[in-house]
C-alpha positions as a LaTeX table, in Angstrom:
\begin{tabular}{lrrr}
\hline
Residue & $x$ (\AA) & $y$ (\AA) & $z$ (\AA) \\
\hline
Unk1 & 4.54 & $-10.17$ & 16.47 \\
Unk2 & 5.92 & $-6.94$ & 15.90 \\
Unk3 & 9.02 & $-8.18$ & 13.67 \\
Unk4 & 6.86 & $-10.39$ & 11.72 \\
Unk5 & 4.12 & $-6.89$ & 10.92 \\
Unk6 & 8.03 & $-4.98$ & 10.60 \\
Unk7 & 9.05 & $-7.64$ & 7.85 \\
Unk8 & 6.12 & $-8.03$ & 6.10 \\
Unk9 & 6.09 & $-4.07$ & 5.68 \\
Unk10 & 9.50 & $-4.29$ & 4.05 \\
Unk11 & 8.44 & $-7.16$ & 1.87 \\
Unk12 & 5.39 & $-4.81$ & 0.69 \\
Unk13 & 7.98 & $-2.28$ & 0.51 \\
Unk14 & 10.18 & $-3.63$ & $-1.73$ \\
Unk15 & 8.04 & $-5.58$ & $-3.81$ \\
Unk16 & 5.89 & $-1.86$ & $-4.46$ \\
Unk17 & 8.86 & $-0.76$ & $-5.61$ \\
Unk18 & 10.33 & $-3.47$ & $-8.09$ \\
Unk19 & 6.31 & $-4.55$ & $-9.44$ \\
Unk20 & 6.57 & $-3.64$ & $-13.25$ \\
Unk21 & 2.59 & $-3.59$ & $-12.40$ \\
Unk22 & 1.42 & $-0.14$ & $-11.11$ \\
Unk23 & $-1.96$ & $-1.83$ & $-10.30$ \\
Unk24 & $-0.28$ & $-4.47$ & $-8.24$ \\
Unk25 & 2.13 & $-1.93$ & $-6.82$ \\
Unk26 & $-0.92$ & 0.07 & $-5.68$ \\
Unk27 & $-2.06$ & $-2.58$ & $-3.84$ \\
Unk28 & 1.01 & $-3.64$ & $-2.38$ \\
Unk29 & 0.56 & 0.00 & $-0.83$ \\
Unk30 & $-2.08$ & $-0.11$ & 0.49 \\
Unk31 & $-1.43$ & $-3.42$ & 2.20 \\
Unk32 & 1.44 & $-1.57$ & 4.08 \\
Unk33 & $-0.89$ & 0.82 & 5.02 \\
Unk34 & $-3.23$ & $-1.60$ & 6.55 \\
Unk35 & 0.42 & $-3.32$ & 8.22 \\
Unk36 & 0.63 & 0.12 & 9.45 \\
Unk37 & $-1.77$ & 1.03 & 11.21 \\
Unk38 & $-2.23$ & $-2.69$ & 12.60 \\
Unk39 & 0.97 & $-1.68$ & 14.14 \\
Unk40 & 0.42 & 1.65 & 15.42 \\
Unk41 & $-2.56$ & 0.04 & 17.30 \\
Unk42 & $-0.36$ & $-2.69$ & 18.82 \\
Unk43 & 1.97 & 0.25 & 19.57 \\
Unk44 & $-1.36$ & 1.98 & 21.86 \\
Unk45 & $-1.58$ & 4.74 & 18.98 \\
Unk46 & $-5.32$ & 4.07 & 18.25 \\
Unk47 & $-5.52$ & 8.19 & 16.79 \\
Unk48 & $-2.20$ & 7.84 & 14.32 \\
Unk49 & $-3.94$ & 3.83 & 13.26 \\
Unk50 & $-7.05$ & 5.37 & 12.45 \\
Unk51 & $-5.52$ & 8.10 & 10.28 \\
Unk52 & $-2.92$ & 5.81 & 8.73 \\
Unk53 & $-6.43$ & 3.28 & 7.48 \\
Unk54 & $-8.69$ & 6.27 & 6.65 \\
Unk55 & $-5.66$ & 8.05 & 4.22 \\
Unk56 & $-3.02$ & 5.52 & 3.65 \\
Unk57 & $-5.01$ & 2.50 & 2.81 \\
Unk58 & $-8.63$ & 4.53 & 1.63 \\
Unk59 & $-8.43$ & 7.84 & $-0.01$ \\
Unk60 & $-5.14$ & 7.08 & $-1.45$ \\
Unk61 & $-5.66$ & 3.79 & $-2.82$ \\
Unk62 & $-8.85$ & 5.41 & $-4.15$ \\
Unk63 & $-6.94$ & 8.03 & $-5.71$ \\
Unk64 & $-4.49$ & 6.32 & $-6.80$ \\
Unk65 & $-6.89$ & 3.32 & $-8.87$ \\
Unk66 & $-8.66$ & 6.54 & $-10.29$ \\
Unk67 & $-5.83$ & 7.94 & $-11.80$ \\
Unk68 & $-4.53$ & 4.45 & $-12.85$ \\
Unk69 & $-7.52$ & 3.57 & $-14.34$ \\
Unk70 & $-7.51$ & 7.17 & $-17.01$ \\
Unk71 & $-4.07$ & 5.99 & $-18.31$ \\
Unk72 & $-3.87$ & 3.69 & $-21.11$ \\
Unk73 & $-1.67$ & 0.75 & $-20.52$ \\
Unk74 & 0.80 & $-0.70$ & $-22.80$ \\
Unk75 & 0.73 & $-3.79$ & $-23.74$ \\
Unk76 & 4.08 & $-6.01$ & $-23.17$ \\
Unk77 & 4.16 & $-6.52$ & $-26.85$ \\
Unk78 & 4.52 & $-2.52$ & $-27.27$ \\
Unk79 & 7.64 & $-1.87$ & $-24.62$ \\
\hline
\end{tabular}
């Protein structure tokens, strides 16, 4: 169980980093967030999985969407 939550957090990982998307790479962050702390609770760290779901996948991904959302985007026939 825990190499299959391990891979899927490099997956998320990687794919956050190569997403031309920063919508879709916000998401894929927040996802590993939610990986996270799903594995600091298998790991009997119920303190560290709360804290990892309440910052890493809620006020950040809030944050981050906000900020996201007051850019303009470009188009794919601008780039």
């Amino acid at each position: 169980m825990n190499i299959l939550i391990l891979a899927l957090i490099l997956i998320l990982g990687i794919y956050a980093l190569l997403s031309r998307d920063l919508l879709h790479s916000v998401i894929a962050l927040s996802a590993l967030s939610m990986l996270s702390a799903l594995l600091f609770t298998i790991l009997r760290a119920p303190d560290v999985a709360i804290t990892e779901a309440a910052v890493g996948a809620g006020i950040t991904t809030i944050i981050f969407v906000w900020a996201i959302r007051h850019t303009q985007r470009r188009d794919k026939e601008e780039q």
